[in-house]
N, C-alpha and C positions, 0 to 999 in steps of 0.2 A: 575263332570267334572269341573276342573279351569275355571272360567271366563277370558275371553283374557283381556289383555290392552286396556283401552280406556279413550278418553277424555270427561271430564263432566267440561261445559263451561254457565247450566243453561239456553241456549236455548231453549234445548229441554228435554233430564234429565237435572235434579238438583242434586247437591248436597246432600240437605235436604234428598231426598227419596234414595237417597244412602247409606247415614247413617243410616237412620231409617229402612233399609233393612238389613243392614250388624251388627247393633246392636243388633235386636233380633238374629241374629244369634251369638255372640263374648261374649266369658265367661269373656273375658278381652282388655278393650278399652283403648288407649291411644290420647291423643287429644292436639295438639299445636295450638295457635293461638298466632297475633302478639297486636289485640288489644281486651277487655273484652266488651263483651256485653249482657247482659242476656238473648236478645232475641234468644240468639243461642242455650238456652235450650229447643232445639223443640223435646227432644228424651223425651216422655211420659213415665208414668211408664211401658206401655205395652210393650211398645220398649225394655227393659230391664229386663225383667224378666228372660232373660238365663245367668245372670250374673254370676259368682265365688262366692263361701262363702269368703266371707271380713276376715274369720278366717284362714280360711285352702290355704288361697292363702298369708295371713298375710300381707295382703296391700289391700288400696278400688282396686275392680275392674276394675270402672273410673276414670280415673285420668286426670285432664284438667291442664295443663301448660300454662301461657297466661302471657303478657307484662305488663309493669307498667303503660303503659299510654292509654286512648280512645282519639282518633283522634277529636271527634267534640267537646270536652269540655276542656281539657288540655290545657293552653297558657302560651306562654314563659313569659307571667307578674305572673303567679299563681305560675312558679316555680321561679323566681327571689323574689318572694315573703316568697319564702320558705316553700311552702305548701309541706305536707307531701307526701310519697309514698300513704300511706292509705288514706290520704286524700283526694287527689287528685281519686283515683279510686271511693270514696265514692260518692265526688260528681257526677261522672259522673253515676255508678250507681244508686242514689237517681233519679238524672235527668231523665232516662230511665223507671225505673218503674212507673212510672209518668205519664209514656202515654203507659204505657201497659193497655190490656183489661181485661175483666173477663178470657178467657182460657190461657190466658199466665200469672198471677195471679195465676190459679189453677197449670199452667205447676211449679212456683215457690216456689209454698208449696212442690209438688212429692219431686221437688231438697232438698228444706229441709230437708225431710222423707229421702230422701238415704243418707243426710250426717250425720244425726243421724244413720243411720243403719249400718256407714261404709261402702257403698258402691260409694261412689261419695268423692274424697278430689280433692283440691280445691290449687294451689301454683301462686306464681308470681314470677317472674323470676328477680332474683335481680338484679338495673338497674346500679349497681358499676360495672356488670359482660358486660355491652353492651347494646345497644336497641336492644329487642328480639321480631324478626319483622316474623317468622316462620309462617307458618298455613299447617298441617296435621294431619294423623290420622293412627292409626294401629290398625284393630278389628281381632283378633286373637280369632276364634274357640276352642280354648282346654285351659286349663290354662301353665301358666310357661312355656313360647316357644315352645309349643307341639302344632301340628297339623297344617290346615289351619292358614294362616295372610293375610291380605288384605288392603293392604297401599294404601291413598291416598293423594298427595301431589301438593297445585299449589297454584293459590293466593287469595283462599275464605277465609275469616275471619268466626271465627266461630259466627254467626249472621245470622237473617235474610236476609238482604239484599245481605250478602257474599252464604248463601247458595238457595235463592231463585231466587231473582231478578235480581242484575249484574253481566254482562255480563263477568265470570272467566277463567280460564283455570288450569285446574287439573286433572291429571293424575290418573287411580287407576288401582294397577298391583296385582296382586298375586305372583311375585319373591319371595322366600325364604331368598335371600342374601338382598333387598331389605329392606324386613320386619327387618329383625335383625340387619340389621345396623342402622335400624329407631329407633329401641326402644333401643338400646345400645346409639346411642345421644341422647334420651329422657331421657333414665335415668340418664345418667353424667350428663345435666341439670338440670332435678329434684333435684337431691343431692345438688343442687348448688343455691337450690330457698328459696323461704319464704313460709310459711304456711299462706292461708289465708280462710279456707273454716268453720271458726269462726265467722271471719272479715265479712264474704258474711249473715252467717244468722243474725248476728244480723244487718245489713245494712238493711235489707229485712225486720227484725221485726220491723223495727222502724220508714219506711216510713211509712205515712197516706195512701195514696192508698190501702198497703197491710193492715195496720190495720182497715179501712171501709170493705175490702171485709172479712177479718174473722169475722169480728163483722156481716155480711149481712149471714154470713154459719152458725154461731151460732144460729139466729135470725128465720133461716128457717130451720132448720133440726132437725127434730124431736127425741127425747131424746130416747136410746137404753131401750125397754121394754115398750113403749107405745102401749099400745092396740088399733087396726085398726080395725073397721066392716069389715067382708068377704068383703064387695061392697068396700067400700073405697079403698081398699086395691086393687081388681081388677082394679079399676080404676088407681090407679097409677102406675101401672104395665101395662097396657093398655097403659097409655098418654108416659112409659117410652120406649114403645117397638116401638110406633110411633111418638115417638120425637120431644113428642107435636101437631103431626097432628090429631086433633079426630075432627070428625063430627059437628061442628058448631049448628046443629041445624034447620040450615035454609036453604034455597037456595040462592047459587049462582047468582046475575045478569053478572056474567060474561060472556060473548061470551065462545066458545073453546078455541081460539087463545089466548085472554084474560088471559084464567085461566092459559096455559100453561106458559103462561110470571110473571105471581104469583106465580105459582110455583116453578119456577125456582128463582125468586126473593126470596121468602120466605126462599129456600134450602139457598142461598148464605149468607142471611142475618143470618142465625142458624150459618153456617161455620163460614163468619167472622167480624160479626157482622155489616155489611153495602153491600150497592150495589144501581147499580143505575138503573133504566130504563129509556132505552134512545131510545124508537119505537119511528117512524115518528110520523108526526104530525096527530091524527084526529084517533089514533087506541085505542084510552082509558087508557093512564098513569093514568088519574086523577082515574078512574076507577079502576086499578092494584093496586094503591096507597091507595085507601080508604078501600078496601078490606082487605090489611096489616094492615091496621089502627087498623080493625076490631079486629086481632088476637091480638094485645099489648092492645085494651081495655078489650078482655077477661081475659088478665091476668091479668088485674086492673091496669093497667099502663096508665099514662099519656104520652100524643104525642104531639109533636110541630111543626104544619107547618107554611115553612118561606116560601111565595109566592108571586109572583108580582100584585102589584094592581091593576091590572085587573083582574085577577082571583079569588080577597076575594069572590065576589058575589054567581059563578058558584060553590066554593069550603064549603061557606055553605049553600046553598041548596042542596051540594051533601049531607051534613053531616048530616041535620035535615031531611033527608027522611028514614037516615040509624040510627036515635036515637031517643026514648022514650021524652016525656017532661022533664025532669030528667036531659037529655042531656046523656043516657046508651046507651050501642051499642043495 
């Protein structure tokens, strides 16, 4: 049954789970935006696995169209200065990956891997032709204008913040006439762009950010054909099924209430990598907190608390009752 017309303004749906709903479903995505940002590569590999053969459709599947310039880095002195088209995007790219984390890092290698396999290319829309200020999208079910299309069009950038957080307005229809007049302006444009989904990986291989984390996957991934004890082996198939949650060992001082608010902490902190707790005063933060502590010294990791001075005191005597002389959890 069609989906009706509706609006996604990121209120309450987003955007993001739009797309990443409508992707796994679309053998062929089409994607405009007006300015580039890596972080809008939230569509994971999984998302993508009912793609097109990149042969037999004889074009990537994916195909992102997007503008010359990023809004928070571009200034009218860089271009009276005469900095390049690429230039200008590298920076602002370099800039971004910069303050991405580890799963958005992992999201950026997948990207690489699709546009080695032909499945993701990559243009910018030449800026002699106009400021190309667009942002939509057409995930078409079948290949080569066959079947289901599902257009979405309004004013999200394709980024995080355009698909999660601020507050947009965009439309997404299942018209027919709709669909095919989106991808017939897509592709007069397209024809009309520059290639740059070359330009993208090696920007990507040649930040430090991304060459610490593959040097950090190198470092820890163990070489194909290493021999693993039964136990071993169960165990890491065990820690991988419970996502790192395994049995400590010990018991708990936590209350009930306590542990639920660590757990919930912990869950956030695995999603995206931070979170805060902010109970009243007198319910055991320092408590929730040292707990966490606990699971980052198991993994052999160093922790840094920045705390007001009055609390160094109460903060190690919490710690030396919860460590060996050694100073181990």
């Amino acid at each position: 049954m069609p989906r009706p017309d509706r609006l996604i303004d990121n209120t309450g749906e987003n955007v993001a789970d739009v797309y990443k709903q409508l992707a796994r479903e679309s053998k062929e995505i089409r994607i405009c935006t007006g300015y580039f940002y890596v972080s809008g590569f939230n569509l994971v590999k999984e998302d993508l696995e009912n793609l097109a053969d990149p042969d037999s459709l004889s074009k990537a599947p994916l195909r992102i169209l997007m503008g010359a310039t990023s809004t928070d880095v571009t200034t009218a002195e860089e271009i009276e200065e005469g900095m390049s088209l690429r230039e200008r995007i590298r920076k602002s790219t370099v800039k971004e990956i910069e303050n991405l984390n580890k799963p958005q890092i992992e999201r950026l290698d997948n990207l690489k891997e699709f546009i080695a396999e032909g499945k993701v290319q990559i243009r910018v829309s030449d800026p002699d032709q106009g400021i190309f200020h667009p942002k939509g999208a057409c995930f078409r079910e079948e290949e080569n204008g066959r079947g289901t299309a599902t257009t979405v069009i309004g004013s999200s950038n394709f980024s995080e913040k355009g698909h999660t957080q601020n507050v947009e307005l965009n439309v997404m229809t299942e018209q027919r006439d709709i669909a095919e007049e989106f991808e017939e302006w897509f592709d007069n444009h397209w024809a009309n762009s520059q290639e740059f989904s070359e330009d993208l990986v090696e920007i990507i291989d040649s930040t430090e950010t991304y060459q610490n984390w593959k040097q950090e996957q190198e470092e820890t991934t163990e070489a194909f054909g290493t021999h693993i004890e039964p136990f071993e082996m169960y165990k890491m198939l065990a820690y991988d099924e419970l996502g790192g949650k395994v049995d400590k060992g010990r018991e708990s001082p936590l209350y009930y209430f306590q542990h639920i608010g660590y757990e919930s902490a912990r869950e956030k902190l695995d999603k995206y990598n931070g979170c805060i707790v902010s109970d009243s005063v007198g319910l055991g933060k320092s408590f929730v907190g040292a707990e966490l502590l606990v699971d980052y010294r198991n993994q052999g990791k160093n922790c840094l608390l920045i705390v007001p001075a009055n609390l160094t005191g109460p903060w190690a005597n919490l710690l030396e009752e919860e460590t060996n002389e050694d100073g181990d959890p």
